[in-house]
HTML snippet that shows the backbone in 3Dmol.js (N, CA, C, O; Angstrom):
<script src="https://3Dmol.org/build/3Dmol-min.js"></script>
<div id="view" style="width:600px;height:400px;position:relative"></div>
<script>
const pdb = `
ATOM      1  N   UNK A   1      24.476 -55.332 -36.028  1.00  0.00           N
ATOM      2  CA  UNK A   1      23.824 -54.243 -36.701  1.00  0.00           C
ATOM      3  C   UNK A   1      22.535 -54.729 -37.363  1.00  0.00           C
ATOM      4  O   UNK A   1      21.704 -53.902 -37.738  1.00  0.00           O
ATOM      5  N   UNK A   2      22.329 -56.113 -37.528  1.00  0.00           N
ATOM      6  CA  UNK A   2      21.327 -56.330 -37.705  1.00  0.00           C
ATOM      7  C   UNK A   2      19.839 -56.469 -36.758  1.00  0.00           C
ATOM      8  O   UNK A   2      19.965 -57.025 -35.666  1.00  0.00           O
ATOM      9  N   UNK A   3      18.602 -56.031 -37.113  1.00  0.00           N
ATOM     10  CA  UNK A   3      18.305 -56.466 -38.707  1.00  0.00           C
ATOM     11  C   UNK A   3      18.315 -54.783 -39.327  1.00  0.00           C
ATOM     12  O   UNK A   3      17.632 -54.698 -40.348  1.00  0.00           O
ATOM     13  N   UNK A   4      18.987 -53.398 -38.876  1.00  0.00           N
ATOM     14  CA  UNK A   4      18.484 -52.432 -39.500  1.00  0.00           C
ATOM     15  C   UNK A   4      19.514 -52.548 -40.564  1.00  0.00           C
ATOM     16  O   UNK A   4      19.427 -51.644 -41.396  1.00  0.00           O
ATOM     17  N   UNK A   5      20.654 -53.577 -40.812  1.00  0.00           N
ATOM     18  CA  UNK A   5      21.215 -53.304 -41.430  1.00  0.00           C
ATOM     19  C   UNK A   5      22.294 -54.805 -41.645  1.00  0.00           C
ATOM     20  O   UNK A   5      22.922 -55.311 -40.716  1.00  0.00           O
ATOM     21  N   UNK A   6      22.300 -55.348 -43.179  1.00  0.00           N
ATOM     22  CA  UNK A   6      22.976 -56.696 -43.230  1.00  0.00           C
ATOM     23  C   UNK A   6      24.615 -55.977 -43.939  1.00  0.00           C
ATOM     24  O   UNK A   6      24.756 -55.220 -44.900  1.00  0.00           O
ATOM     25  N   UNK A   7      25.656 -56.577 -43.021  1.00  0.00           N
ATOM     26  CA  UNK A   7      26.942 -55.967 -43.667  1.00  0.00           C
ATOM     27  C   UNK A   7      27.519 -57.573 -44.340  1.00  0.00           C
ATOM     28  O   UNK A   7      26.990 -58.684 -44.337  1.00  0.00           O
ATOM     29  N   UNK A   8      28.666 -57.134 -44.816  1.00  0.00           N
ATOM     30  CA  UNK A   8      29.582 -58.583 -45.585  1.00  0.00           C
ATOM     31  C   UNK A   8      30.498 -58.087 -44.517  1.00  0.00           C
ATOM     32  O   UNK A   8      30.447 -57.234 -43.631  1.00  0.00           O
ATOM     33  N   UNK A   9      31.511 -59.125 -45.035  1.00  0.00           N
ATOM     34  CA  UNK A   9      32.787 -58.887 -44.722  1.00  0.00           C
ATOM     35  C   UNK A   9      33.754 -58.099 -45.248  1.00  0.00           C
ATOM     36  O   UNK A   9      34.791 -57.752 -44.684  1.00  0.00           O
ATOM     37  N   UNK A  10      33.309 -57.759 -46.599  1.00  0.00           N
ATOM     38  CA  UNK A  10      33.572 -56.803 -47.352  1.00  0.00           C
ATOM     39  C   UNK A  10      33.045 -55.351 -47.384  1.00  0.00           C
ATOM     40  O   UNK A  10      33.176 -54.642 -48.382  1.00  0.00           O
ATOM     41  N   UNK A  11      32.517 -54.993 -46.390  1.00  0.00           N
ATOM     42  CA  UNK A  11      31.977 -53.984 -45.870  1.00  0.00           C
ATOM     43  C   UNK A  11      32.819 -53.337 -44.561  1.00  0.00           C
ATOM     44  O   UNK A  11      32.663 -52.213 -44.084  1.00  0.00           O
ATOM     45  N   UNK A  12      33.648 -54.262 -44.178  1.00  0.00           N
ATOM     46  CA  UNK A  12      34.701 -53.946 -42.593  1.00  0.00           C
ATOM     47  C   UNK A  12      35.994 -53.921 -43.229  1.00  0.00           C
ATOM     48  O   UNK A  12      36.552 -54.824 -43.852  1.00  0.00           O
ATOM     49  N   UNK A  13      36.447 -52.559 -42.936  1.00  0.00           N
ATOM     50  CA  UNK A  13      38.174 -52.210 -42.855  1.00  0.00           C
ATOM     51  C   UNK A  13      38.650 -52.386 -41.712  1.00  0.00           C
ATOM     52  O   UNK A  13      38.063 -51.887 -40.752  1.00  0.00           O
ATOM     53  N   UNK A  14      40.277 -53.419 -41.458  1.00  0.00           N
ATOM     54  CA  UNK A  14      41.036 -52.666 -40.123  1.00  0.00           C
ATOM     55  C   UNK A  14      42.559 -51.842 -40.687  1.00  0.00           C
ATOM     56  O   UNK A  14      43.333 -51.950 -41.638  1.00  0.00           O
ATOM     57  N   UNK A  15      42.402 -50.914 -39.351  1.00  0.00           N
ATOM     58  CA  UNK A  15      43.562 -50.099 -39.910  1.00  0.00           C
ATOM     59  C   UNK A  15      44.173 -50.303 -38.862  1.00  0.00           C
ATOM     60  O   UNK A  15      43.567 -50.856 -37.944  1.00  0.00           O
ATOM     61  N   UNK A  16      45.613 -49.899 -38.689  1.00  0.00           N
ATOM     62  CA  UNK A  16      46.607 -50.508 -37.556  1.00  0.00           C
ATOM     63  C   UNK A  16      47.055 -48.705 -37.064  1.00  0.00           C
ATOM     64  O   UNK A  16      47.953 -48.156 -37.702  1.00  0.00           O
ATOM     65  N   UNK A  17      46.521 -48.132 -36.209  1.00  0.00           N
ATOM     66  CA  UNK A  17      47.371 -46.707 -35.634  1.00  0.00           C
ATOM     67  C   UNK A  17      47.929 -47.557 -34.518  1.00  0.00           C
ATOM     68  O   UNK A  17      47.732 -48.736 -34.223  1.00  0.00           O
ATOM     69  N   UNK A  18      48.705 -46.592 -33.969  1.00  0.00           N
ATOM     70  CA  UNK A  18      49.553 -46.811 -32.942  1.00  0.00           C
ATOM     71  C   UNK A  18      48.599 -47.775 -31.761  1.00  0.00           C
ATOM     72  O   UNK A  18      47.409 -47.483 -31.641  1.00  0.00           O
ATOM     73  N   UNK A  19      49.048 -48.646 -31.118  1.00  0.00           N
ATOM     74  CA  UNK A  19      48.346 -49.536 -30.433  1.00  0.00           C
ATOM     75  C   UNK A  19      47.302 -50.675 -30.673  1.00  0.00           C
ATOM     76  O   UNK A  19      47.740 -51.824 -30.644  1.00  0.00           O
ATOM     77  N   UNK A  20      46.062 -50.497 -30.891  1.00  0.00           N
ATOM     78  CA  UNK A  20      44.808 -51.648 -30.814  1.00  0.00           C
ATOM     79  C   UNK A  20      44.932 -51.102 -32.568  1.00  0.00           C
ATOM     80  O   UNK A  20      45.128 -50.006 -33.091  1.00  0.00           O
ATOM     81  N   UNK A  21      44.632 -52.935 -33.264  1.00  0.00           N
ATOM     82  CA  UNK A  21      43.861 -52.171 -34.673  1.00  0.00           C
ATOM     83  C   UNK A  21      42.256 -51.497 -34.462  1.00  0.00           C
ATOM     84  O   UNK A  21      41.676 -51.189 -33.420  1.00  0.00           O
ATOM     85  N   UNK A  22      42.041 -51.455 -35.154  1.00  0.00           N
ATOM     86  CA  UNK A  22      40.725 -50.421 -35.128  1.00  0.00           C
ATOM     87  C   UNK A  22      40.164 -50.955 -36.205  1.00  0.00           C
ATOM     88  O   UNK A  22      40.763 -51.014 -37.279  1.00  0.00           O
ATOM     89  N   UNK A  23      38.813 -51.453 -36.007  1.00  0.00           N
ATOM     90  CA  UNK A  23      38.202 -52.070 -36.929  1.00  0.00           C
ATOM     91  C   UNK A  23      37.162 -50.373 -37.789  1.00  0.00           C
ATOM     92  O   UNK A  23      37.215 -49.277 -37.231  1.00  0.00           O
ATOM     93  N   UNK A  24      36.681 -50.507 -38.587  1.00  0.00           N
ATOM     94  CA  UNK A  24      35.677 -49.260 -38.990  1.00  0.00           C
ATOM     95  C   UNK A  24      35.400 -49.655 -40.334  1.00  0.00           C
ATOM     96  O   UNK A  24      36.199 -50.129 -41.141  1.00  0.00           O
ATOM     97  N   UNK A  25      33.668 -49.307 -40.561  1.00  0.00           N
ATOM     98  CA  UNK A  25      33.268 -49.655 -42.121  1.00  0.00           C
ATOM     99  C   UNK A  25      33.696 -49.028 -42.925  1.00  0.00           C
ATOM    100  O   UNK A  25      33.889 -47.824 -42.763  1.00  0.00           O
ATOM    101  N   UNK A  26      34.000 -49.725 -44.142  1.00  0.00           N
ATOM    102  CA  UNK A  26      33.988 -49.082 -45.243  1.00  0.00           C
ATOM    103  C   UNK A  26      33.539 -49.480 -46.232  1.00  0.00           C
ATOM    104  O   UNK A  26      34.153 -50.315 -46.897  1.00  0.00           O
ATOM    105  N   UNK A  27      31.763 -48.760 -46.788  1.00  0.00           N
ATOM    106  CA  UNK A  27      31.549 -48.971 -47.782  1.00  0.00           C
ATOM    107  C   UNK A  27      32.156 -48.306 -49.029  1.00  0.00           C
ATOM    108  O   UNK A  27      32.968 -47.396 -48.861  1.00  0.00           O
ATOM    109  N   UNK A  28      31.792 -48.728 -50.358  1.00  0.00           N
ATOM    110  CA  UNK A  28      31.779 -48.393 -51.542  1.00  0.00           C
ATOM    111  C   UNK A  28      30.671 -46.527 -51.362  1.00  0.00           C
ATOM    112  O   UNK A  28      29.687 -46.403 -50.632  1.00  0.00           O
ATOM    113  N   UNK A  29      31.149 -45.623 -52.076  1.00  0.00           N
ATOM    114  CA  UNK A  29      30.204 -44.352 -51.685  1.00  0.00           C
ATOM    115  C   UNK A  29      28.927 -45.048 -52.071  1.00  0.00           C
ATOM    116  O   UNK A  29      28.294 -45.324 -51.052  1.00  0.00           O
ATOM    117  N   UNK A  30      28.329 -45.424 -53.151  1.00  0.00           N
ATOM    118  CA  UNK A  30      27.331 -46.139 -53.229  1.00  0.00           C
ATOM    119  C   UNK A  30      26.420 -47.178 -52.804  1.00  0.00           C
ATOM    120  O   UNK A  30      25.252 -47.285 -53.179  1.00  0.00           O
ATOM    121  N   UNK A  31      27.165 -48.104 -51.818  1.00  0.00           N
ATOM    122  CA  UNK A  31      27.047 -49.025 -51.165  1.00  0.00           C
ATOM    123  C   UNK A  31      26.434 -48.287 -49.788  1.00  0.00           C
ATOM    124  O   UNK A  31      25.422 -48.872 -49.402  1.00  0.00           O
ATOM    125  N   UNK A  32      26.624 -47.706 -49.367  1.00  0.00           N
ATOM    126  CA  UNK A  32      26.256 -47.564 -47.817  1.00  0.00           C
ATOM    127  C   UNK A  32      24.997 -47.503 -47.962  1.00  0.00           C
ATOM    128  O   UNK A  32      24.338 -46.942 -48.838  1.00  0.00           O
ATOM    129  N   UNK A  33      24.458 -48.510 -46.460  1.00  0.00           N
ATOM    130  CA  UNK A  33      22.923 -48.781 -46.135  1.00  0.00           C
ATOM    131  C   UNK A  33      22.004 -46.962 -45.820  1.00  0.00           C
ATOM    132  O   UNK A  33      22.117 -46.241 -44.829  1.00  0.00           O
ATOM    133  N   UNK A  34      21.642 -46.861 -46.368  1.00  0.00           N
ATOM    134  CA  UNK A  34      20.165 -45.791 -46.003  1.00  0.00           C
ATOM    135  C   UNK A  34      20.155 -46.206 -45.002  1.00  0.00           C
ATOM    136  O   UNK A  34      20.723 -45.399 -44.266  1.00  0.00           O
ATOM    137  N   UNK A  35      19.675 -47.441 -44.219  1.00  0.00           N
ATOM    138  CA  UNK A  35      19.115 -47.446 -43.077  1.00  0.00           C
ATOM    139  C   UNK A  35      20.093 -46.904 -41.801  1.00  0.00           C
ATOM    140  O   UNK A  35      19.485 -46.362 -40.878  1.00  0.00           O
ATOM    141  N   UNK A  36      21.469 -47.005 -41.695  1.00  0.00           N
ATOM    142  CA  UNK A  36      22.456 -46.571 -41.132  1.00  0.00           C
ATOM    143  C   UNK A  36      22.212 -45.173 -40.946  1.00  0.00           C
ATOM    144  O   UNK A  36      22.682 -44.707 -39.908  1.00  0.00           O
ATOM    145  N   UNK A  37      21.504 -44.280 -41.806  1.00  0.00           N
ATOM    146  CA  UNK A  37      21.415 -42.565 -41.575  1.00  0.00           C
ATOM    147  C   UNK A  37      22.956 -42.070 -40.569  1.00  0.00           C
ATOM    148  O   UNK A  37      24.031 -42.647 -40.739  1.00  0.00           O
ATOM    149  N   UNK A  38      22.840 -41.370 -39.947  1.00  0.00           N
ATOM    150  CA  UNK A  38      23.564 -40.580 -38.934  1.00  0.00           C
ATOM    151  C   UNK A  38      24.309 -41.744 -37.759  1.00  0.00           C
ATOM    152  O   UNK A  38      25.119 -41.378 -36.908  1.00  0.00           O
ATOM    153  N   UNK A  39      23.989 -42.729 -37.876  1.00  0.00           N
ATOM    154  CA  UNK A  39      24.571 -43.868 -36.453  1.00  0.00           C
ATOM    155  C   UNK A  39      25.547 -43.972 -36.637  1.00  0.00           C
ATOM    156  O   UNK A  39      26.004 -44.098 -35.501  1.00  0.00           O
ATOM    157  N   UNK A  40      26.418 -44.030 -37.358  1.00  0.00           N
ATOM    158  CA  UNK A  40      27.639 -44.450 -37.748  1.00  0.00           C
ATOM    159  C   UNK A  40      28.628 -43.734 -36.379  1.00  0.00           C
ATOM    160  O   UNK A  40      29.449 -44.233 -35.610  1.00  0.00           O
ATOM    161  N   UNK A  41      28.128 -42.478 -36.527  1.00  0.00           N
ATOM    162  CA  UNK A  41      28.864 -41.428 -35.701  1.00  0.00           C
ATOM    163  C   UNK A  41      28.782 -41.637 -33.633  1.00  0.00           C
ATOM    164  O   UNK A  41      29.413 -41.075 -32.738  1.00  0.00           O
ATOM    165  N   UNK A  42      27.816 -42.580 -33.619  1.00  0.00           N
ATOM    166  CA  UNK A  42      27.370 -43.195 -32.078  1.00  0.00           C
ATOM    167  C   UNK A  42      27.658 -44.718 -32.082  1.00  0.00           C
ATOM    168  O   UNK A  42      27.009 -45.479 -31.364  1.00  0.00           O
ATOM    169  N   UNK A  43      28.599 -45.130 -32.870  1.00  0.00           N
ATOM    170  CA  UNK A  43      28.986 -46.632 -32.500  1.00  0.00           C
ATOM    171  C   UNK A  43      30.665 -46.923 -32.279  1.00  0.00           C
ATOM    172  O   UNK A  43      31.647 -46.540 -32.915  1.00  0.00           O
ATOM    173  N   UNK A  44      30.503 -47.822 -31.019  1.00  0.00           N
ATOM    174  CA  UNK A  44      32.192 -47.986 -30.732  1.00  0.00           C
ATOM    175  C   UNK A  44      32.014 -49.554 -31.536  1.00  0.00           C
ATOM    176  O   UNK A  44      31.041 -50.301 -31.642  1.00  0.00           O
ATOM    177  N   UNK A  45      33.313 -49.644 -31.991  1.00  0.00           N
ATOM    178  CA  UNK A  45      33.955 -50.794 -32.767  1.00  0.00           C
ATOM    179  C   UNK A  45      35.025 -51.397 -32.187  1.00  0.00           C
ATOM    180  O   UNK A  45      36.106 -50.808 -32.158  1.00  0.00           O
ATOM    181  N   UNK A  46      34.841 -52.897 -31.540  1.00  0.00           N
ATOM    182  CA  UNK A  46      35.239 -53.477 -30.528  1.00  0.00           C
ATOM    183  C   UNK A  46      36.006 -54.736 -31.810  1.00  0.00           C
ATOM    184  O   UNK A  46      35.388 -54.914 -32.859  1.00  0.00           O
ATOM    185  N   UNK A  47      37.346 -55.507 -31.555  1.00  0.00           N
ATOM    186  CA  UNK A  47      37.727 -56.082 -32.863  1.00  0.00           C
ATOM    187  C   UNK A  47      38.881 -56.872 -31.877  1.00  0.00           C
ATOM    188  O   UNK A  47      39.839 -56.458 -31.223  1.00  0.00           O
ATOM    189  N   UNK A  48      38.100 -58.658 -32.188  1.00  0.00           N
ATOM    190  CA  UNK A  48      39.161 -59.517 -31.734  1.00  0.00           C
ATOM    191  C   UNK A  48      39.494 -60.364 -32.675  1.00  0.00           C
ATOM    192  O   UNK A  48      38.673 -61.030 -33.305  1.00  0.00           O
ATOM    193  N   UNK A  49      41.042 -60.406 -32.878  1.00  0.00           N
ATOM    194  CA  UNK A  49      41.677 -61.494 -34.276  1.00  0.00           C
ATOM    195  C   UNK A  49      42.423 -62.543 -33.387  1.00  0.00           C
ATOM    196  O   UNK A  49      42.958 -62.217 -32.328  1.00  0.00           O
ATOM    197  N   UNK A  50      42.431 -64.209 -34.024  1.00  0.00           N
ATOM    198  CA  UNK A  50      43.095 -65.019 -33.494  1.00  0.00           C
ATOM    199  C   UNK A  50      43.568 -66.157 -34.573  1.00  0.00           C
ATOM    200  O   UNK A  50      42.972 -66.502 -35.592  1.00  0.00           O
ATOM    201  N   UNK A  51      44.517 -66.524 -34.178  1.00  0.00           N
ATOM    202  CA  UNK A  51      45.110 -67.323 -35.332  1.00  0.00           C
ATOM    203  C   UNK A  51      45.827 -67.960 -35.244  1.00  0.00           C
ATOM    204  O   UNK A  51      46.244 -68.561 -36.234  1.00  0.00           O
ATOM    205  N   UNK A  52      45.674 -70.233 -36.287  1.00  0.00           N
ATOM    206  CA  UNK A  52      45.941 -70.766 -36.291  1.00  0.00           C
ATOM    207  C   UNK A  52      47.356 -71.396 -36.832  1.00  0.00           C
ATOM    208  O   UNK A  52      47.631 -72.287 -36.028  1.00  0.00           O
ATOM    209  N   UNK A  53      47.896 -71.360 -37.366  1.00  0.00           N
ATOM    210  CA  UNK A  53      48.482 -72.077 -38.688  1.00  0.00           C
ATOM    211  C   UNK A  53      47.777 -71.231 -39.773  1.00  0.00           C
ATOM    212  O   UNK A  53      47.626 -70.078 -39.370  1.00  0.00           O
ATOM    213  N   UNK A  54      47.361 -71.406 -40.853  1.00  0.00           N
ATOM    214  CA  UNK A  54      46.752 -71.179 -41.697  1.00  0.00           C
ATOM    215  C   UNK A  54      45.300 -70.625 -42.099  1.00  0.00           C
ATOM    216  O   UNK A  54      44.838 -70.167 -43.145  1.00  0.00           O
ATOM    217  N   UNK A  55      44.593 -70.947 -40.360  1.00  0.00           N
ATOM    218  CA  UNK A  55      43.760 -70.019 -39.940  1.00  0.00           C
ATOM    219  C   UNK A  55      43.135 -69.093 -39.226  1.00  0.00           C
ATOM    220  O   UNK A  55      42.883 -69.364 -38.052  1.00  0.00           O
ATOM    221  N   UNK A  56      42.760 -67.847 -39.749  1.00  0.00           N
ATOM    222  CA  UNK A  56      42.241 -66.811 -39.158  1.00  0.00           C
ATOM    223  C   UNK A  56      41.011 -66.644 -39.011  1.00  0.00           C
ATOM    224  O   UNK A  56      40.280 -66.845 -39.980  1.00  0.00           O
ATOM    225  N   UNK A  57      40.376 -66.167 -37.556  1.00  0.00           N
ATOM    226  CA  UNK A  57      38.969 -65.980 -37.076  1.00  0.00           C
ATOM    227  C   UNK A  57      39.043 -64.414 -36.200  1.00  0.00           C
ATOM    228  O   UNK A  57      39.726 -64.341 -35.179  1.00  0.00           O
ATOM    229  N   UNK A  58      38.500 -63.566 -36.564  1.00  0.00           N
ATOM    230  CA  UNK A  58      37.982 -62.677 -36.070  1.00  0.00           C
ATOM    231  C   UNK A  58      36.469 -62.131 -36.095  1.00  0.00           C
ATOM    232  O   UNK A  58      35.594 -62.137 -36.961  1.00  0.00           O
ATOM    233  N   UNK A  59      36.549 -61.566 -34.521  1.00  0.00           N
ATOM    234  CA  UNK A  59      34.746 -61.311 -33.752  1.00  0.00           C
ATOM    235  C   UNK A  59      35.099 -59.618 -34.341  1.00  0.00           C
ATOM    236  O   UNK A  59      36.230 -59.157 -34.490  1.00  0.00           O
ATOM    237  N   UNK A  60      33.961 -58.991 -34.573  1.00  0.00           N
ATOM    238  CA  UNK A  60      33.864 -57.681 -34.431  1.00  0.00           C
ATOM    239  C   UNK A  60      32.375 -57.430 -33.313  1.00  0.00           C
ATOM    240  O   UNK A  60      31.381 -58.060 -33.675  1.00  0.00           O
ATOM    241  N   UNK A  61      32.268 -56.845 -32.444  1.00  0.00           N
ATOM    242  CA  UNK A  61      31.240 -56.657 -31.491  1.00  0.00           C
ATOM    243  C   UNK A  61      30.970 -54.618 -32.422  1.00  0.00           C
ATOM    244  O   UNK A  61      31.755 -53.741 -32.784  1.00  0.00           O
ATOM    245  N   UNK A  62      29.294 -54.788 -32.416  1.00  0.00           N
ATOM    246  CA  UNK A  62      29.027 -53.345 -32.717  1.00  0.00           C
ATOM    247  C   UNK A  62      28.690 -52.744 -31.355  1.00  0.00           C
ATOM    248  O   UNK A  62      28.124 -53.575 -30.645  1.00  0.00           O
ATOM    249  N   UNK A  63      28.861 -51.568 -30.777  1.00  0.00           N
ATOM    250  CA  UNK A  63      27.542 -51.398 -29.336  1.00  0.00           C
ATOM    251  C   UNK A  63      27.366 -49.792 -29.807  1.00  0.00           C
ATOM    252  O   UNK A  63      28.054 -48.960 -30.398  1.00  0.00           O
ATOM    253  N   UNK A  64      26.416 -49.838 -29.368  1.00  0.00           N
ATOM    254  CA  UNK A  64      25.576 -48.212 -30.028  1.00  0.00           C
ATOM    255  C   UNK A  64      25.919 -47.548 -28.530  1.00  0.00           C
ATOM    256  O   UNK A  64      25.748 -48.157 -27.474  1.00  0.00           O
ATOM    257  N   UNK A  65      26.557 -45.863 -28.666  1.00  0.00           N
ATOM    258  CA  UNK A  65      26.920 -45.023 -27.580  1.00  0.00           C
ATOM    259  C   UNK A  65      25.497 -44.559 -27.419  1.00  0.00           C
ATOM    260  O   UNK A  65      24.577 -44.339 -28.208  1.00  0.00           O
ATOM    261  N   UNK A  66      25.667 -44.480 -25.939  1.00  0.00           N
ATOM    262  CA  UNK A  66      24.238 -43.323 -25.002  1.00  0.00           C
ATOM    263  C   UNK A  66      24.387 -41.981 -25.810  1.00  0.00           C
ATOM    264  O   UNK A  66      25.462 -41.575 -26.252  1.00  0.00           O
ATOM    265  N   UNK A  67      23.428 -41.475 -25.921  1.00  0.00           N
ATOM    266  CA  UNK A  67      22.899 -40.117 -26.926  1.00  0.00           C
ATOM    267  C   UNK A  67      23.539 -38.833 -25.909  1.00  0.00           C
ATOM    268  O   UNK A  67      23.395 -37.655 -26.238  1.00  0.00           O
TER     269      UNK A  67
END
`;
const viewer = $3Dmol.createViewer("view");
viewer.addModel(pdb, "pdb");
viewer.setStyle({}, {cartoon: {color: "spectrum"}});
viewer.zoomTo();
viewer.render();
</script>
């Protein structure tokens, strides 16, 4: 999402529905980037977790949908 927009890690929720988790932002109401406007609503959220012993690494891929 960069550069229109720098997230944390604290900016990404996953929620678990039936099947794949589902990664999706969640800012603070105050927190959300201006620059984001209306996109939110044209992006698929792609979310791979893997894990060691004691450690965890997960990719989130953003890709913007055709208009």
């Amino acid at each position: 999402m960069y550069p229109s927009c720098t997230l944390s890690w604290k900016d990404l929720a996953v929620s678990k529905p039936p099947g794949s988790p589902k990664p999706r932002l969640a800012f603070a109401s105050d927190a959300r980037p201006s620059s984001l406007g209306s996109t939110l609503d044209q992006l698929n959220m792609h979310l791979s977790v893997s894990h060691d012993n004691d450690h965890l690494v997960a990719f989130v891929v953003v890709e913007q949908r055709d208009s």
